[in-house]
C-alpha positions as CSV (number, residue, x, y, z in Angstrom):
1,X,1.3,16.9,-21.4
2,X,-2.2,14.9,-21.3
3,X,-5.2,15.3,-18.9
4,X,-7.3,13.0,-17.8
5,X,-10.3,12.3,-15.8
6,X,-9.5,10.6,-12.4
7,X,-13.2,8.3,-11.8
8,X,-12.3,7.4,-8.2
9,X,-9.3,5.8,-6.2
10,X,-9.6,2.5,-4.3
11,X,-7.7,0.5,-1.1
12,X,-9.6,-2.5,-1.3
13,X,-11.6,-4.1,-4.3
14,X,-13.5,-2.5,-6.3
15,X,-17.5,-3.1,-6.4
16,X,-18.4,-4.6,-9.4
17,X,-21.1,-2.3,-9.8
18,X,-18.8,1.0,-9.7
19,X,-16.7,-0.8,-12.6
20,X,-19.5,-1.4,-14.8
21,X,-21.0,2.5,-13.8
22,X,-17.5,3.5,-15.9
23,X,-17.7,1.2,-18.0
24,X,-20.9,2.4,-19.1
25,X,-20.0,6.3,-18.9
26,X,-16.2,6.5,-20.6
27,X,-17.5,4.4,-23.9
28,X,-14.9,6.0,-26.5
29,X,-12.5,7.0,-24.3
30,X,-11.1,4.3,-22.8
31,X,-10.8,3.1,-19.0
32,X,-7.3,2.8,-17.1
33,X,-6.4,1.7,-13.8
34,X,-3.3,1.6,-11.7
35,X,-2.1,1.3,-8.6
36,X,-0.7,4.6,-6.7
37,X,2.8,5.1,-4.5
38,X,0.0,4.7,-1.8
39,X,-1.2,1.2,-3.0
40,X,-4.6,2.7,-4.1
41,X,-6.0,1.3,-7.6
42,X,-6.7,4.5,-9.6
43,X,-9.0,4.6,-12.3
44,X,-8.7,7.3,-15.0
45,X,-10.4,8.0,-18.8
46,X,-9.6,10.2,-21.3
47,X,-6.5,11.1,-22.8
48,X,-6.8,15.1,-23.8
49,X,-3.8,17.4,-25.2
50,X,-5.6,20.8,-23.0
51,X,-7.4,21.5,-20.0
52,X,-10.9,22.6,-21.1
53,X,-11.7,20.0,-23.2
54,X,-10.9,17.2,-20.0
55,X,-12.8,19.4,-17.7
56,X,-15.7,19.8,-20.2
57,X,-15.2,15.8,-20.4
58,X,-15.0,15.6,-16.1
59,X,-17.8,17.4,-16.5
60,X,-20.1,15.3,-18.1
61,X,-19.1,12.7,-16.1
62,X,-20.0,14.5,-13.0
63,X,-23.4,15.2,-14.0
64,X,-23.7,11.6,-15.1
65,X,-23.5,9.9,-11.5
66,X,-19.5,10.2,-11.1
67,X,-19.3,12.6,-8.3
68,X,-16.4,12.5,-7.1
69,X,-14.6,12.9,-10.8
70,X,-11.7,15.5,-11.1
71,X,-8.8,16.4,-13.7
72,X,-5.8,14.9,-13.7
73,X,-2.3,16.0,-15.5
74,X,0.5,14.1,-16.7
75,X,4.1,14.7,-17.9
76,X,6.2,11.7,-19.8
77,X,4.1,9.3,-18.2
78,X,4.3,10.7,-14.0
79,X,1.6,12.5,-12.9
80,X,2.0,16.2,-12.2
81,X,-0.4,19.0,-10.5
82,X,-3.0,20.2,-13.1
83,X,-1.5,23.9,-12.5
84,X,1.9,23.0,-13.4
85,X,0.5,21.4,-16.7
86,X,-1.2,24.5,-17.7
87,X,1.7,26.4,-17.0
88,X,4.4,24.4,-19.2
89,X,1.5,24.9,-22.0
90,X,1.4,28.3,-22.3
């Protein structure tokens, strides 16, 4: 299981000045991006092995100008609900 911070989902390009706003804010913890089943290009940081610390981080990031920031969870690579995560944890 890993979390990570979802930064913001987009259909068409994404403004150069949103790119460098993550840029700036994920220094150390890296900056991914792929494209959904829905064709939206997803950005995510972070790569944490438990839920509080990736909040803690989403956060930070929130209070930091990323607004619409939220946790994400992951499972062998395909992204699951944050709830099940937790659940297969304890």
């Amino acid at each position: 299981i890993a979390f990570k911070v979802q930064l913001g989902a987009f259909a068409k390009d994404v403004p150069i000045d949103v790119v460098n706003q993550f840029l700036e804010l994920v220094t150390g913890n890296g900056l991914e991006h792929s494209k959904s089943d829905e064709g939206l290009t997803v950005y995510t940081t972070g790569n944490f092995k438990d839920f509080k610390s990736a909040n803690d981080y989403k956060d930070s990031l929130v209070e930091n100008g990323i607004k619409d920031a939220f946790v994400v969870a992951f499972q062998h690579g395909n992204k699951i609900s944050v709830t099940t995560a937790i659940e297969i944890l304890k």
